[in-house]
DOTI-505111 format. One record per atom (N, C-alpha, C, CB): residue number from 1; residue in three letters; atom name; x, y, z. Coordinates in Angstrom, 3 decimals. Each point is the difference from the previous one (the first is absolute). Last residue first. Glycine has a CB too. Layout:
// DOTI-505111
k|r|a|u|v|w
NUM|ALA|CA|X|Y|Z
...
***
This chain:
// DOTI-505111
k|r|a|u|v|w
87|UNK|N|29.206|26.662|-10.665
87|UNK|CA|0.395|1.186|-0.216
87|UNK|C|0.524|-0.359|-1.779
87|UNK|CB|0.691|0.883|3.062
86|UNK|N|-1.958|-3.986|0.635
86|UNK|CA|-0.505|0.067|-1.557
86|UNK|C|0.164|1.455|-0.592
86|UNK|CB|-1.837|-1.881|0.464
85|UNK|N|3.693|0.349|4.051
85|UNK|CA|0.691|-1.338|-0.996
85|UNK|C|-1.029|0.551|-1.380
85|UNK|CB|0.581|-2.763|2.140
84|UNK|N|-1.223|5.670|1.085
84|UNK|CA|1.057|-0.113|-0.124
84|UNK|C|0.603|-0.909|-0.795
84|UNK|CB|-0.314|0.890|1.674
83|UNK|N|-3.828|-1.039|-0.003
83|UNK|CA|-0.088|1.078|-0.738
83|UNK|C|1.195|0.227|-0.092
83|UNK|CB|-1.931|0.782|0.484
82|UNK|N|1.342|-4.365|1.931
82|UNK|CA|-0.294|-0.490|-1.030
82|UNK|C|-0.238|1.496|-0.772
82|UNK|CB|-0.918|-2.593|0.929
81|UNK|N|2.632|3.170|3.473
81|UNK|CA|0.663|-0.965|-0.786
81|UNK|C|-0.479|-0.338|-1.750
81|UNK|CB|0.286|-0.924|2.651
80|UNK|N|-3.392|3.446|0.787
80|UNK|CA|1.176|0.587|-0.630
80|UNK|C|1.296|-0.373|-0.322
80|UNK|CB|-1.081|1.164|0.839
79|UNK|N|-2.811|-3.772|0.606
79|UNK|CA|-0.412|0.903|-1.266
79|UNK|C|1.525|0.781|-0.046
79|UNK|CB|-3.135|0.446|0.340
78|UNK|N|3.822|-3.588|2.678
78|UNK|CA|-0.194|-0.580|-1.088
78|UNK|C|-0.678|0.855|-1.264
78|UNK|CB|-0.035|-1.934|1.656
77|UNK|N|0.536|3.390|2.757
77|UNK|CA|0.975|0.025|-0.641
77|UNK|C|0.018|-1.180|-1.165
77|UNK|CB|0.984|1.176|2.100
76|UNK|N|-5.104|0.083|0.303
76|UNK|CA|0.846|1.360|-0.432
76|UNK|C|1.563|-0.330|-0.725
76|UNK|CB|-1.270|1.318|2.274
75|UNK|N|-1.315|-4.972|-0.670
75|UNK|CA|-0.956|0.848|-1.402
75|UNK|C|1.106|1.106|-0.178
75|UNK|CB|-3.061|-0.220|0.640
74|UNK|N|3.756|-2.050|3.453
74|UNK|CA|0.888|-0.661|-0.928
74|UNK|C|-0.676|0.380|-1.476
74|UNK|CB|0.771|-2.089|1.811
73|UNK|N|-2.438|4.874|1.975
73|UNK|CA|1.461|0.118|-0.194
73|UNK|C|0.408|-0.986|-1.285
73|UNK|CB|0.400|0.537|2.737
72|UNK|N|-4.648|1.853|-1.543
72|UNK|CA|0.110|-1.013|-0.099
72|UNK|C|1.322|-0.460|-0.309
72|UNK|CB|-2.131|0.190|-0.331
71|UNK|N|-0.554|3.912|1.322
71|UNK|CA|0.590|-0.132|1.148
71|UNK|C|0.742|-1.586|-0.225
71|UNK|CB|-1.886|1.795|1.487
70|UNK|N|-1.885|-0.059|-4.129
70|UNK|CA|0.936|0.774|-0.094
70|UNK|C|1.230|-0.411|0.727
70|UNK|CB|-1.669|1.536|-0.395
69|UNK|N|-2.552|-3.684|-1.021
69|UNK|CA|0.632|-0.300|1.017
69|UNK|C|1.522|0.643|-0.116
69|UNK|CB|-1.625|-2.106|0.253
68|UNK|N|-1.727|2.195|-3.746
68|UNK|CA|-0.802|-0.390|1.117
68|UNK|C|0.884|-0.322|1.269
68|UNK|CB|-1.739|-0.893|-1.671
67|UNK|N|3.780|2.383|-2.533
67|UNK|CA|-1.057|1.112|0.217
67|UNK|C|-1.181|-0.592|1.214
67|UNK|CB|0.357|0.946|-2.877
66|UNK|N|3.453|-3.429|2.010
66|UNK|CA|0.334|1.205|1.114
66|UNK|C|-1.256|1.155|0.116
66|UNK|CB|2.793|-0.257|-0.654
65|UNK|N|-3.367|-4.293|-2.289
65|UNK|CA|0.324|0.459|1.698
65|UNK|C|0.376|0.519|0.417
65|UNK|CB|0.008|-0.832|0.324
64|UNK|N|-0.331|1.529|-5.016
64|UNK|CA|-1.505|-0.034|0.452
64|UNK|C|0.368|-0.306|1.534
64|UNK|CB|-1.472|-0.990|-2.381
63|UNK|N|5.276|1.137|-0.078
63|UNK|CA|-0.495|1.102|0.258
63|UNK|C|-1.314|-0.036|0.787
63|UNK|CB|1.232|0.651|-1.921
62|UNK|N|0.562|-4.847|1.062
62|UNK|CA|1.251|1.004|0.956
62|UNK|C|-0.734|1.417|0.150
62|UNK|CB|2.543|-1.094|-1.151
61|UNK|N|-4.349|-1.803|-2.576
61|UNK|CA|-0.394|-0.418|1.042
61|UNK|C|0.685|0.994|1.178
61|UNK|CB|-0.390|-2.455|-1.163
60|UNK|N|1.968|3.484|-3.158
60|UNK|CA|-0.959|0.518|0.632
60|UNK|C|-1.157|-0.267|1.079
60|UNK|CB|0.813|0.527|-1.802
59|UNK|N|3.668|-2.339|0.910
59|UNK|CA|0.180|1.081|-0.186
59|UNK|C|-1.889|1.137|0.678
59|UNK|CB|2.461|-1.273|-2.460
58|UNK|N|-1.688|-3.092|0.246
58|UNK|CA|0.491|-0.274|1.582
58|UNK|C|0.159|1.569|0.719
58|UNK|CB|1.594|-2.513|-0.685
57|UNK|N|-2.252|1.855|-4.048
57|UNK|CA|-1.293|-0.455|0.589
57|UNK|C|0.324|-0.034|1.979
57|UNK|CB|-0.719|-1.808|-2.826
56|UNK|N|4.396|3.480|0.116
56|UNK|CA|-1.219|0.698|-0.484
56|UNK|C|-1.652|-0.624|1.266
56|UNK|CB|1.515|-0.007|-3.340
55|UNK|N|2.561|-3.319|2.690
55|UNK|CA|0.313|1.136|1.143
55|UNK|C|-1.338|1.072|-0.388
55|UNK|CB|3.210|-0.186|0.165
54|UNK|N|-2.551|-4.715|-1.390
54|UNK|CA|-0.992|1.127|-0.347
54|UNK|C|0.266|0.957|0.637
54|UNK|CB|-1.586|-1.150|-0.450
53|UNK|N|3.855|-3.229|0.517
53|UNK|CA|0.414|0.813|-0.687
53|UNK|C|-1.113|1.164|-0.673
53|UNK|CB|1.803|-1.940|-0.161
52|UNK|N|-2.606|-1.492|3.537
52|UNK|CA|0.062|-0.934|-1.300
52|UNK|C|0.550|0.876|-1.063
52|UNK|CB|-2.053|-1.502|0.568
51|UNK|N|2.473|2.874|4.117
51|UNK|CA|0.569|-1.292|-0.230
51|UNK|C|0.036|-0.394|-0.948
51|UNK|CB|-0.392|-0.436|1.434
50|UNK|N|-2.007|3.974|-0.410
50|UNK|CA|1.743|0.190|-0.143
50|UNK|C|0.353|-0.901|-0.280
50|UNK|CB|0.553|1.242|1.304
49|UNK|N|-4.818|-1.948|-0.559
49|UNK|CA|-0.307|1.150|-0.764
49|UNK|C|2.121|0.177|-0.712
49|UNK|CB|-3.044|1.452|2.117
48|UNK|N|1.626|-3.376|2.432
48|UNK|CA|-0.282|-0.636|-1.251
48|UNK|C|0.540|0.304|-1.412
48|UNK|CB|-1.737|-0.204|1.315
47|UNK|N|1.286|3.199|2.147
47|UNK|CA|1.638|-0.968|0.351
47|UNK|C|-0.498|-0.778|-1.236
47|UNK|CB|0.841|-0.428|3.127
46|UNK|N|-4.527|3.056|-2.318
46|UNK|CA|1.168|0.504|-0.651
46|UNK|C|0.817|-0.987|0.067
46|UNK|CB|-0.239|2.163|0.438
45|UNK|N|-3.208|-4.285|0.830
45|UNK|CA|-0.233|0.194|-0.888
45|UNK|C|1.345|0.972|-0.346
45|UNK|CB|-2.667|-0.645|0.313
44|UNK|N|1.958|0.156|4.292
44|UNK|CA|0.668|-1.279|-0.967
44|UNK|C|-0.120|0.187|-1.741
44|UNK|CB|-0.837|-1.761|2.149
43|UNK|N|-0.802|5.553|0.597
43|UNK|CA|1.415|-0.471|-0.115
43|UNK|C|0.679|-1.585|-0.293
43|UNK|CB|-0.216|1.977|1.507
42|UNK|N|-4.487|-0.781|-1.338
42|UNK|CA|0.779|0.831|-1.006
42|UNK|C|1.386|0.052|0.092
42|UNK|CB|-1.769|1.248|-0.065
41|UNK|N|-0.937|-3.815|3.191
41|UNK|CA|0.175|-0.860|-1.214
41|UNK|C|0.697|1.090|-1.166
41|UNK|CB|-2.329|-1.792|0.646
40|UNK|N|2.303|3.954|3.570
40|UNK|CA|0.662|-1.575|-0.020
40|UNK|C|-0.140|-0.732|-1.609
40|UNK|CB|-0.875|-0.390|2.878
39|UNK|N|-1.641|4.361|-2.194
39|UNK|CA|1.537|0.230|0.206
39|UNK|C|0.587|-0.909|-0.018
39|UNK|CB|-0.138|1.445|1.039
38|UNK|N|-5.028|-0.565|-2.488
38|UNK|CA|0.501|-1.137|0.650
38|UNK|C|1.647|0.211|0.010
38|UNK|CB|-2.165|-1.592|-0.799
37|UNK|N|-1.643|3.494|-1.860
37|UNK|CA|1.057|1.294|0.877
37|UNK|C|0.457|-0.809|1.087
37|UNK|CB|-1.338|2.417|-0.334
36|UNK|N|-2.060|-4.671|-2.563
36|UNK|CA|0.554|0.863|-0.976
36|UNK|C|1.739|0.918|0.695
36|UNK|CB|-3.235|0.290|-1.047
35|UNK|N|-0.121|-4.569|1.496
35|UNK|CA|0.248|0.904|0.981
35|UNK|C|1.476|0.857|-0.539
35|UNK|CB|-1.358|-1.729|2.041
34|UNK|N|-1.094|-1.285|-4.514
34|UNK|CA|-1.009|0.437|1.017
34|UNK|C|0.387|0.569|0.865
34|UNK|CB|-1.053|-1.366|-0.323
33|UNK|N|3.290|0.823|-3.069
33|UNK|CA|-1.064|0.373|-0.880
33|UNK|C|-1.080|-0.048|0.982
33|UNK|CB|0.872|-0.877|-2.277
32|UNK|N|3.573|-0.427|3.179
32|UNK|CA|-0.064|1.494|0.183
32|UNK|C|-1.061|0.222|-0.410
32|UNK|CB|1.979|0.635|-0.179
31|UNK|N|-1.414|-5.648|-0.183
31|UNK|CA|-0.027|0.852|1.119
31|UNK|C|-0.244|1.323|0.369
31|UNK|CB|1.041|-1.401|-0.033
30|UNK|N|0.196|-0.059|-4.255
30|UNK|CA|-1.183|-0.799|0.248
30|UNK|C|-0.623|0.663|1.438
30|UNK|CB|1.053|-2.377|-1.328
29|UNK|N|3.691|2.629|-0.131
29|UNK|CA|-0.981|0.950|-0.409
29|UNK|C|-1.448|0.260|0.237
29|UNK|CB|1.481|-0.342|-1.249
28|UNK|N|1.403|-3.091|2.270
28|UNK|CA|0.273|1.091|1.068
28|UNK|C|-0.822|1.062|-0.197
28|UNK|CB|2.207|-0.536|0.219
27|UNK|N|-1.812|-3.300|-2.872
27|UNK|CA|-0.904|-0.077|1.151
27|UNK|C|0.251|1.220|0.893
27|UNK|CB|-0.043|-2.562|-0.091
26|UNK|N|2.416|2.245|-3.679
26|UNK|CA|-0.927|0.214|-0.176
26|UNK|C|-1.310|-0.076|0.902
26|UNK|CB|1.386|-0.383|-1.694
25|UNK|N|3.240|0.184|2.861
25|UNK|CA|-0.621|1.315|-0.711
25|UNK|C|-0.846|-0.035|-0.506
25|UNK|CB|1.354|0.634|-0.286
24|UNK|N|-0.067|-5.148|0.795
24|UNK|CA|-0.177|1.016|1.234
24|UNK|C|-0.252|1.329|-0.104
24|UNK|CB|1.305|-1.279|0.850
23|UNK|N|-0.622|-1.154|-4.531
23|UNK|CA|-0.968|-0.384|0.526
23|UNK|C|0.141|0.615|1.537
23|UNK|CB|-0.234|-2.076|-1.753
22|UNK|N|3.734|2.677|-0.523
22|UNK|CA|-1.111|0.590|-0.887
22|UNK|C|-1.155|-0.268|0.259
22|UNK|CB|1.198|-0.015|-1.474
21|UNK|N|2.774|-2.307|3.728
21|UNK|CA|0.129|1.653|0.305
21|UNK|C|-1.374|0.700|-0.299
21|UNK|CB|2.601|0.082|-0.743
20|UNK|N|-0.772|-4.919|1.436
20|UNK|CA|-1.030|0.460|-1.099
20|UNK|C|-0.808|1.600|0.660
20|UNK|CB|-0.543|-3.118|-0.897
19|UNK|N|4.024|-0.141|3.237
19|UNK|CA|0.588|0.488|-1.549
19|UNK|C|-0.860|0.731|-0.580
19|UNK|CB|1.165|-1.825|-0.483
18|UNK|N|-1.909|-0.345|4.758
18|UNK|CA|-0.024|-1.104|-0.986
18|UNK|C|0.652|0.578|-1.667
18|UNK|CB|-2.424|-1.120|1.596
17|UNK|N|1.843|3.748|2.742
17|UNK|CA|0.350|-0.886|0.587
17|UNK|C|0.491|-1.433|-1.418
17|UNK|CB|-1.780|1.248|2.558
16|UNK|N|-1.583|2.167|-3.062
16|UNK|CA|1.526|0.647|0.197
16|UNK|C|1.020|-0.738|0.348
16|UNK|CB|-0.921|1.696|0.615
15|UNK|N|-3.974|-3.679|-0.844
15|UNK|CA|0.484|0.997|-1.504
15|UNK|C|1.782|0.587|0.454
15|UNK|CB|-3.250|1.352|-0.685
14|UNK|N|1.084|-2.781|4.304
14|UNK|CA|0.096|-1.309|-0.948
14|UNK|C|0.756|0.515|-1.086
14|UNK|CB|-2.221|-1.180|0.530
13|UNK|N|0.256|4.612|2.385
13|UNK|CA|1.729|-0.523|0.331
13|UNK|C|0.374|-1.341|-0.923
13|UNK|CB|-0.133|0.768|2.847
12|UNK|N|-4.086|1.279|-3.764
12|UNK|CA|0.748|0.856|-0.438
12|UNK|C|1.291|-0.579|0.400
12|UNK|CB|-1.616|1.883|0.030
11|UNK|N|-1.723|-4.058|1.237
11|UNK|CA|0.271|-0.130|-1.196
11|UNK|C|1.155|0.962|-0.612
11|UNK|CB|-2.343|-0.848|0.024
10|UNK|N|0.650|1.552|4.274
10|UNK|CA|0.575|-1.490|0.146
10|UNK|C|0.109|-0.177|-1.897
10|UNK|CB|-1.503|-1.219|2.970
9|UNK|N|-0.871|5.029|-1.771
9|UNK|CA|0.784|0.355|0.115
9|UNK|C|1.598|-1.610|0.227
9|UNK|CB|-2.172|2.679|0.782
8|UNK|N|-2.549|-3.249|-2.092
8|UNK|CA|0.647|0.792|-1.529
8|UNK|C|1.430|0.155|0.908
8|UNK|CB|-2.392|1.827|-1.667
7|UNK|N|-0.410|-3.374|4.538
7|UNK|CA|-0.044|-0.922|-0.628
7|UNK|C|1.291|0.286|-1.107
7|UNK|CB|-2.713|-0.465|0.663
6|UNK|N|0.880|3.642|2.438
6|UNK|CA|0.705|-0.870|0.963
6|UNK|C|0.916|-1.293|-1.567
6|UNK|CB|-2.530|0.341|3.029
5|UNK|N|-0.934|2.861|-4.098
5|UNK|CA|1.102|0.645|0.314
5|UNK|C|0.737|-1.182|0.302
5|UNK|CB|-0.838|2.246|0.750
4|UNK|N|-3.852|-3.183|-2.907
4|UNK|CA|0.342|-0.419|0.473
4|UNK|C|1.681|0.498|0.426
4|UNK|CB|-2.156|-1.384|-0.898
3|UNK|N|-0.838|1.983|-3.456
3|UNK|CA|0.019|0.882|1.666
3|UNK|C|0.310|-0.317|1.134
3|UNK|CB|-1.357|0.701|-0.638
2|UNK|N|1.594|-3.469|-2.980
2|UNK|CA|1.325|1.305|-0.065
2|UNK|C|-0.626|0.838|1.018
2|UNK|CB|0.912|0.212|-2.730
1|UNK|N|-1.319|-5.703|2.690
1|UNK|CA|-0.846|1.185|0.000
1|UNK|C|0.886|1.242|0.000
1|UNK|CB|-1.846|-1.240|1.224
***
């Protein structure tokens, strides 16, 4: 059941855990679609995002959590790392 958090979020470690990066981002995505301003899953999603070589996309996950959690240290220096590596 995808509405089912607990379930997707155990799939998601399967998915990462097992290589299949693209399917986890995609469940991750899946997730934000109900809880859109979720910090935790948005920060797995950036790191993600870096990992499969999308800095841009990782980039603007990073922005959207500081604009909800200004004060968010490992967002803050990962946005201003990754605006530095795409300069």
């Amino acid at each position: 059941n995808p509405g089912d958090t607990d379930i997707v979020k155990y799939l998601i470690i399967a998915c990462l855990n097992t290589g299949r990066e693209n399917e986890a981002a995609t469940h991750i995505q899946g997730l934000l679609k109900t809880k859109p301003n979720d910090v935790p899953t948005l920060l797995q999603l950036a790191r993600l995002y870096e990992k499969l070589g999308k800095p841009v996309d990782a980039l603007d996950i990073y922005k959207k959590i500081l604009d909800l959690s200004p004060d968010h240290k490992e967002a803050e220096e990962a946005y201003l790392r990754l605006r530095l590596e795409t300069l």
